[in-house]
Residue frames relative to the residue before (quaternion, step in Angstrom):
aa qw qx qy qz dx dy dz
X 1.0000 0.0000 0.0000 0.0000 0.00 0.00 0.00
X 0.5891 -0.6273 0.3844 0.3340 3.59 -1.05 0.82
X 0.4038 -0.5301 0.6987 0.2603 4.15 -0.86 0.39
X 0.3414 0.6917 -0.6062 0.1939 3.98 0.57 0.44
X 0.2190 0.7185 -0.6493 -0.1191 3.68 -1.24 -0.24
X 0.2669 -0.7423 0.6092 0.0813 3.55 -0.91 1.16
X 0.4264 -0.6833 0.5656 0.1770 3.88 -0.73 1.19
X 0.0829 0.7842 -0.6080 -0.0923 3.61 -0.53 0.94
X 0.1802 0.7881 -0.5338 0.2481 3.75 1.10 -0.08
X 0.6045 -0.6355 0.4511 0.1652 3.74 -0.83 1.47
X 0.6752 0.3896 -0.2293 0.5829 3.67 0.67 -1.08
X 0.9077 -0.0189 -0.3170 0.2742 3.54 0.37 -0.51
X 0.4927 0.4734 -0.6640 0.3038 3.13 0.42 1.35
X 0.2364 0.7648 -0.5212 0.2958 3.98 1.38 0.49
X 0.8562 0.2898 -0.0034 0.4277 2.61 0.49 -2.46
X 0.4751 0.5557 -0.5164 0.4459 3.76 1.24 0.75
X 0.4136 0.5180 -0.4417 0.6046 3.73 1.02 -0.68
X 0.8243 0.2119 -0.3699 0.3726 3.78 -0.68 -0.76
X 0.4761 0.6878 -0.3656 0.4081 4.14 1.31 -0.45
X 0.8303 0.3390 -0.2809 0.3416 3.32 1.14 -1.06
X 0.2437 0.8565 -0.4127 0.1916 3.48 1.68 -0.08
X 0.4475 -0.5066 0.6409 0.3637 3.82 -0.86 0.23
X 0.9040 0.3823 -0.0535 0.1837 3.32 0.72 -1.71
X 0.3273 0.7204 -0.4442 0.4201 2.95 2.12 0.64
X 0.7449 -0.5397 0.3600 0.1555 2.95 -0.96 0.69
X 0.4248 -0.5336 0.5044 0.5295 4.25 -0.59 -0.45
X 0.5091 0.6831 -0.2965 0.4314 3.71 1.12 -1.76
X 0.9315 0.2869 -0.0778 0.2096 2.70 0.37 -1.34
X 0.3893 0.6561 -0.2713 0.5869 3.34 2.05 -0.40
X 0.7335 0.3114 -0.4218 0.4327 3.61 0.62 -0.91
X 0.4142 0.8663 -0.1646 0.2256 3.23 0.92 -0.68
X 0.6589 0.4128 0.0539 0.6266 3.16 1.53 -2.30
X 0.6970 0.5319 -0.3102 0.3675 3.57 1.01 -1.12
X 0.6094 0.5815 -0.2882 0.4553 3.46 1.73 -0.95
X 0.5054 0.5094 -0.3506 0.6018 3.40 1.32 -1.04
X 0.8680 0.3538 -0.2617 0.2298 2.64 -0.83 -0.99
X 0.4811 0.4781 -0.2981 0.6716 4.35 1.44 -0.21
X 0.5696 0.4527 -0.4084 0.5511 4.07 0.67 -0.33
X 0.7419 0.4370 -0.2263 0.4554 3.55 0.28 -1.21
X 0.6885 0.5801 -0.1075 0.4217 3.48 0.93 -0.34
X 0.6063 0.1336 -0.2806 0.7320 3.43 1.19 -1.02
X 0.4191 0.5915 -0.6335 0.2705 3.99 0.11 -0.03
X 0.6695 0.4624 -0.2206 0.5379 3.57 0.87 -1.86
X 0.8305 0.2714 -0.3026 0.3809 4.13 -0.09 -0.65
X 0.6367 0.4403 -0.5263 0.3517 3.25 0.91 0.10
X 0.4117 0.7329 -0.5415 0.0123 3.73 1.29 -0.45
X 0.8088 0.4167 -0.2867 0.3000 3.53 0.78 -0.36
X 0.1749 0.7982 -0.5337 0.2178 3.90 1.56 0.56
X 0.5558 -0.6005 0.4661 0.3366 3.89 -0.72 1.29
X 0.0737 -0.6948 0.7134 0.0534 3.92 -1.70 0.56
X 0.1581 -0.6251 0.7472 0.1608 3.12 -1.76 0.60
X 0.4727 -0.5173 0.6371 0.3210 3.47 -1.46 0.87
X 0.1712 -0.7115 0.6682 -0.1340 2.71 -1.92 1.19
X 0.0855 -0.7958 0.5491 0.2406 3.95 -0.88 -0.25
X 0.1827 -0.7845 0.5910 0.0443 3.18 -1.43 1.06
X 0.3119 -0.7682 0.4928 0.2642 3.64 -0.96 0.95
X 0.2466 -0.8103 0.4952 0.1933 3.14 -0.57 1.58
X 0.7903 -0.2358 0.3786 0.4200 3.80 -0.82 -1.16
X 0.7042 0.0608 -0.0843 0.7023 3.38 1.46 -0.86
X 0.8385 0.0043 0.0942 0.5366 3.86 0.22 0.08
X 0.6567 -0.4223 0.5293 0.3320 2.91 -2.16 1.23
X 0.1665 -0.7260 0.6662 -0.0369 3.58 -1.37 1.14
X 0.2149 -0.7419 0.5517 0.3146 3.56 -0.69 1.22
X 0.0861 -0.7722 0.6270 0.0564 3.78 -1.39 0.44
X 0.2204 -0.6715 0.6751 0.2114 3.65 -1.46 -0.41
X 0.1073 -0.6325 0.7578 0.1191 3.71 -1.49 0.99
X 0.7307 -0.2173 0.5627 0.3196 3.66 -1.84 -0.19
X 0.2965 -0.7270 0.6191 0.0152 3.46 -0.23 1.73
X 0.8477 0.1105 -0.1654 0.4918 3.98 0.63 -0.37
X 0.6968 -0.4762 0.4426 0.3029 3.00 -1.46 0.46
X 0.1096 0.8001 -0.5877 -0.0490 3.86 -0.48 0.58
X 0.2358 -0.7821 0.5761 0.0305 3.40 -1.58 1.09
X 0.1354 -0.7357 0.6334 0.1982 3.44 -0.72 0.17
X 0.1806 -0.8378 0.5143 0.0319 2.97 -1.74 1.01
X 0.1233 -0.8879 0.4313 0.1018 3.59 -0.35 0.95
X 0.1690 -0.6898 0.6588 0.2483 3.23 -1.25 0.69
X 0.7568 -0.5271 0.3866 0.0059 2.59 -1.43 1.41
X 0.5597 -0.4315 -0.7013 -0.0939 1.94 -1.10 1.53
X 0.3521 0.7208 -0.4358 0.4081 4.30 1.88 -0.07
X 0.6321 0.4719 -0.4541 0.4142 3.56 0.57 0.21
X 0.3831 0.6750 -0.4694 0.4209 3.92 1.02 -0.27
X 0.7401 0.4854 -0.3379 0.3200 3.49 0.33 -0.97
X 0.5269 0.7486 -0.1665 0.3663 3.03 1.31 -1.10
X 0.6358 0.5415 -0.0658 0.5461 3.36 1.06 -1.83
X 0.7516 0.4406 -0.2210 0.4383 3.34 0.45 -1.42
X 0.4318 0.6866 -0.2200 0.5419 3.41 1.49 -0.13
X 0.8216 0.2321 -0.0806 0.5144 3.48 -0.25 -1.26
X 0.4968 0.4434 -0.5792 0.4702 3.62 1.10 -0.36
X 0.5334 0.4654 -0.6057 0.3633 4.36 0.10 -0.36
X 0.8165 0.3783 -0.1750 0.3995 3.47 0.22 -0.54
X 0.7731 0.1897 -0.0703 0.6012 3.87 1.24 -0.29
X 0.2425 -0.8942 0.3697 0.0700 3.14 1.16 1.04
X 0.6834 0.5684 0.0344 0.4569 3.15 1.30 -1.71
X 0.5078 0.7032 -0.2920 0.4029 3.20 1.42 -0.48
X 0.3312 -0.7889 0.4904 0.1656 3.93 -0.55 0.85
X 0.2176 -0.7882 0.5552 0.1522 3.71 -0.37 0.61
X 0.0821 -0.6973 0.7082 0.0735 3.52 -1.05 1.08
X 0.2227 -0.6832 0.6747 0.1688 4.06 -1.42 0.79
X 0.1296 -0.7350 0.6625 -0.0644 3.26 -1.42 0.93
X 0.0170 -0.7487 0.6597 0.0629 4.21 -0.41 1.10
X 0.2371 0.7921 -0.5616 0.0312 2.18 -1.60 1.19
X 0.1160 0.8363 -0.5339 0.0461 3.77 0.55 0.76
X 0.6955 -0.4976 0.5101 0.0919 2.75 -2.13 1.54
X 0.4357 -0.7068 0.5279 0.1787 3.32 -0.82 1.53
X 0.4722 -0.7049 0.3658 0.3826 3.87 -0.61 0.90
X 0.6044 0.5758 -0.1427 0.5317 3.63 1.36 -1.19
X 0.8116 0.0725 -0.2798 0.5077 3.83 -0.10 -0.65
X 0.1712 -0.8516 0.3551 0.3455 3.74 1.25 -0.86
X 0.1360 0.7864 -0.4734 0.3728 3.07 1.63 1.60
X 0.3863 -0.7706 0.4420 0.2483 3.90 -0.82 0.29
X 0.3925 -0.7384 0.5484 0.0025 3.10 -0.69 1.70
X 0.0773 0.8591 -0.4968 -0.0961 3.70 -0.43 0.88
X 0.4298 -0.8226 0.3720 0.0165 3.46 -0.81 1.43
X 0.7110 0.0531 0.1305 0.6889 3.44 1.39 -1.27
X 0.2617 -0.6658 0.6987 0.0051 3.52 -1.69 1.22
X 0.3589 0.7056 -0.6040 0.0924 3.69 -0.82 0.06
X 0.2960 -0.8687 0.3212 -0.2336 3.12 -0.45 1.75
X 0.3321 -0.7501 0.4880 0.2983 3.70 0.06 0.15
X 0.3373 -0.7873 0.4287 0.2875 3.35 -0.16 0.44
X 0.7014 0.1568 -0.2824 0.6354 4.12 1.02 0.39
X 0.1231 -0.9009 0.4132 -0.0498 3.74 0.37 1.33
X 0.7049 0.5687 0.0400 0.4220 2.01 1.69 -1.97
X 0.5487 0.3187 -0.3559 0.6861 3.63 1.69 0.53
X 0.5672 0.5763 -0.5393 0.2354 3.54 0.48 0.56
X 0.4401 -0.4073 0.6650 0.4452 3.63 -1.61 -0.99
X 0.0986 -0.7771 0.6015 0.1569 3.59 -0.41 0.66
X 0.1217 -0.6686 0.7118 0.1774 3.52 -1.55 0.21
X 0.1210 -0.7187 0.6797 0.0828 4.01 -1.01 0.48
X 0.1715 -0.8417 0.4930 -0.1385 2.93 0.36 1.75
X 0.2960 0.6798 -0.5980 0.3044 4.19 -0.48 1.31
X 0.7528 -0.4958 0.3583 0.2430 3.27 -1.23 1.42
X 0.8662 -0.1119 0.1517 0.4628 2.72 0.22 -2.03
X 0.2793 -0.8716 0.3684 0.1631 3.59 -0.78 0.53
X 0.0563 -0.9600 0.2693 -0.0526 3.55 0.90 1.61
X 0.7289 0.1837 -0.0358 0.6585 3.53 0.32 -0.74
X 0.2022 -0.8543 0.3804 0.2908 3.78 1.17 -1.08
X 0.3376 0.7071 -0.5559 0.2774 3.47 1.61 0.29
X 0.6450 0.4977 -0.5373 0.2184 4.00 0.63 -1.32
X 0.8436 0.4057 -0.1442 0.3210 3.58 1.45 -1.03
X 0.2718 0.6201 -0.5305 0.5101 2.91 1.39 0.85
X 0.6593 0.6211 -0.2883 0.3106 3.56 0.76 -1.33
X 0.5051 0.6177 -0.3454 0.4940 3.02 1.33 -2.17
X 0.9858 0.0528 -0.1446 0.0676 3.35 -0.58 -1.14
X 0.0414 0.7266 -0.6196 0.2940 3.18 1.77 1.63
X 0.9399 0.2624 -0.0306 0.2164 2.97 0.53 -1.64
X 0.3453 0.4996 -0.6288 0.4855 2.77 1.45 1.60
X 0.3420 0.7796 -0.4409 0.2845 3.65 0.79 -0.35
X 0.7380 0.4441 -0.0548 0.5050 2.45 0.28 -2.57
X 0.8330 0.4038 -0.2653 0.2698 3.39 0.52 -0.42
X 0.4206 -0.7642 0.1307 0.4713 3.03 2.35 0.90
X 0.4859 0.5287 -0.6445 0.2627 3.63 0.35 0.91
X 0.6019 -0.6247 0.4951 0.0487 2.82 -1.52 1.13
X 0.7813 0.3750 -0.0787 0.4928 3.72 0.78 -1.38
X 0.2633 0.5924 -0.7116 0.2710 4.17 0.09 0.21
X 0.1714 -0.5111 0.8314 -0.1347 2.00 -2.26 1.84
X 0.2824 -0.8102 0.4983 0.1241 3.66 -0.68 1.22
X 0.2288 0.8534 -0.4683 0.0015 4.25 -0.03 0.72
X 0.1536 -0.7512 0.6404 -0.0442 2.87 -1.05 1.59
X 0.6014 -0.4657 0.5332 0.3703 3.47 -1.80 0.55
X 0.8372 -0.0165 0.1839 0.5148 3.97 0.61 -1.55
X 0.0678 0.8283 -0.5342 0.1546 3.26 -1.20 1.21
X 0.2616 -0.8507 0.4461 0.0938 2.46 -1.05 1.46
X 0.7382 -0.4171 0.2149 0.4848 3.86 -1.43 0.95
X 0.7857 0.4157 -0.2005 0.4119 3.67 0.26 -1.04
X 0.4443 0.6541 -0.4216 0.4439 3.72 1.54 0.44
X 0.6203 0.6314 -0.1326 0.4462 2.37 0.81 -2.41
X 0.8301 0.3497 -0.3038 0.3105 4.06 0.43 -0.63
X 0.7741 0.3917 -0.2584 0.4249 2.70 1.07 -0.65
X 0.2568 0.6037 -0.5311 0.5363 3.29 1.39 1.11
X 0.7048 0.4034 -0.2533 0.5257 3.25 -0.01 -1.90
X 0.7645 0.4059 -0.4253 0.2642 4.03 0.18 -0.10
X 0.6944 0.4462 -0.2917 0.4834 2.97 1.49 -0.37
X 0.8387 0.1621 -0.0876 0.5125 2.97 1.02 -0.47
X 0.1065 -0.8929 0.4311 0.0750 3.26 0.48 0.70
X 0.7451 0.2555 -0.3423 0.5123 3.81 0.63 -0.31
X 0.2102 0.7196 -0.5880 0.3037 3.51 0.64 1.58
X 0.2122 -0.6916 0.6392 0.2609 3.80 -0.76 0.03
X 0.0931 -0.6698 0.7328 0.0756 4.03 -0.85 0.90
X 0.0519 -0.7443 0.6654 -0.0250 3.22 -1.13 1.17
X 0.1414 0.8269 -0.5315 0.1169 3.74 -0.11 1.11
X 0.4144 -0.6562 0.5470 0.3136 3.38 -1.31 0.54
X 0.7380 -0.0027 -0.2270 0.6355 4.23 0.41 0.22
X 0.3112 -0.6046 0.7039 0.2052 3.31 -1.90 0.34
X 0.2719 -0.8635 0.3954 0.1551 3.72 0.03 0.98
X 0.6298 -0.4385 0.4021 0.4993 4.18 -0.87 -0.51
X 0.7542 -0.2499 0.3927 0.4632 3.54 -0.24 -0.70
X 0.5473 -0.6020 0.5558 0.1706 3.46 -1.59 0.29
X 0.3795 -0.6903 0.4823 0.3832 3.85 -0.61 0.85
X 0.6913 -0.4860 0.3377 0.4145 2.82 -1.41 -1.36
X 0.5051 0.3618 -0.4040 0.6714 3.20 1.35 0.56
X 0.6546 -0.6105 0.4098 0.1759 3.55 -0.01 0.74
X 0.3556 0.6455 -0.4854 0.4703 3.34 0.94 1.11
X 0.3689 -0.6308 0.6208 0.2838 3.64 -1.27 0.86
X 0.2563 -0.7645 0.5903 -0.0376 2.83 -1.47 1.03
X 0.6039 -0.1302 -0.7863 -0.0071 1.86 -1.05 1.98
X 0.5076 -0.7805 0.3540 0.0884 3.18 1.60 1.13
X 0.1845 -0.7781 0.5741 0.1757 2.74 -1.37 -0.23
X 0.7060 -0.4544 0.1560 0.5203 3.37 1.66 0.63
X 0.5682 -0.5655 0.3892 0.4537 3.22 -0.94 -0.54
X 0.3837 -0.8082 0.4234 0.1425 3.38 -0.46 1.65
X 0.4908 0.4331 -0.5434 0.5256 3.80 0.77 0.19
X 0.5958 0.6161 -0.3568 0.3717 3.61 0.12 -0.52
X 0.8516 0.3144 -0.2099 0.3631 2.94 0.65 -1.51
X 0.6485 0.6005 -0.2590 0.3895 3.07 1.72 -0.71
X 0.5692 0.6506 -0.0938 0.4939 3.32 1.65 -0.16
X 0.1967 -0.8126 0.4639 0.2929 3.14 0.84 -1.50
X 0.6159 0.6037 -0.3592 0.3565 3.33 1.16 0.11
X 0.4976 0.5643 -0.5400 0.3774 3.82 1.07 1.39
């Protein structure tokens, strides 16, 4: 069975309707993408392992619980940044690893460019943290090379995904978890999800 989970949570499938607009703004795209990745790792992280702790309140020792593991987020490069920059509001503590990679226009295989790792990953919770999930080679890639890089746990969250992503994750890597907020129709012929919302470095940028 697929590791799939589709976000139905009211608010963010509101403020996706207003994400896909032609007529949203840049402001405002970056804006939704932050919201909307808050609302998201809030809901997938509900179940990250605790150890009971105690905290000295004002009147008395207080039992509590922190995040038994270390958790990192990874971005490919470069529409995943937003993402990250996001969940750090909420996981301050949270280590960021960068991963380049951009899709070759001609074969639309992933071409990786830059690595930048934590150096104890491999005791983290990972997130693989990209916008969109299209053809799905960049994140297949992403998460050779957490493998290789001995983490054990990767969770893969995108904003949108399309059907033919989603497999060829789940073929390569089948005990991944994909945690997205729409499952889309199908890729064109230039490898765009359809009906998408473009190309989300662009939009988040401004540079289409």
């Amino acid at each position: 069975m697929q590791k799939l989970t589709v976000m139905s949570h009211p608010l963010i499938q509101h403020k996706l309707s207003i994400l896909r607009a032609d007529s949203t703004s840049v402001r405002e795209f970056r804006e939704l993408c932050k919201e909307i990745s808050m609302l998201m790792a809030f809901e997938a992280m509900s179940d990250l392992p605790l150890k009971e702790t105690t905290v000295q309140t004002p009147v008395d020792v207080a039992k509590a619980h922190e995040l038994s593991k270390k958790l990192s987020l990874v971005v490919i490069l470069r529409a995943g940044l937003i993402m990250a920059d996001a969940i750090l509001n909420l996981v301050p503590t949270a280590r960021v690893g960068h991963l380049g990679m951009y899709r070759d226009p001609d074969t639309l295989q992933p071409v990786e460019y830059y690595k930048k790792l934590p150096s104890d990953i491999a005791e983290s919770e990972v997130f693989l943290l990209d916008p969109m999930l299209a053809t799905g080679g960049s994140a297949s890639a992403g998460i050779e090379v957490l493998k290789a890089s001995g983490v054990n746990h990767i969770r893969l969250m995108c904003i949108i995904a399309a059907p033919e992503g989603i497999k060829a994750v789940h073929d390569a890597h089948p005990d991944v978890e994909i945690i997205v907020a729409a499952k889309d129709s199908h890729l064109n012929d230039h490898g765009y999800i359809v009906p998408g919302l473009g190309d989300a470095g662009d939009r988040i940028y401004g540079t289409r």
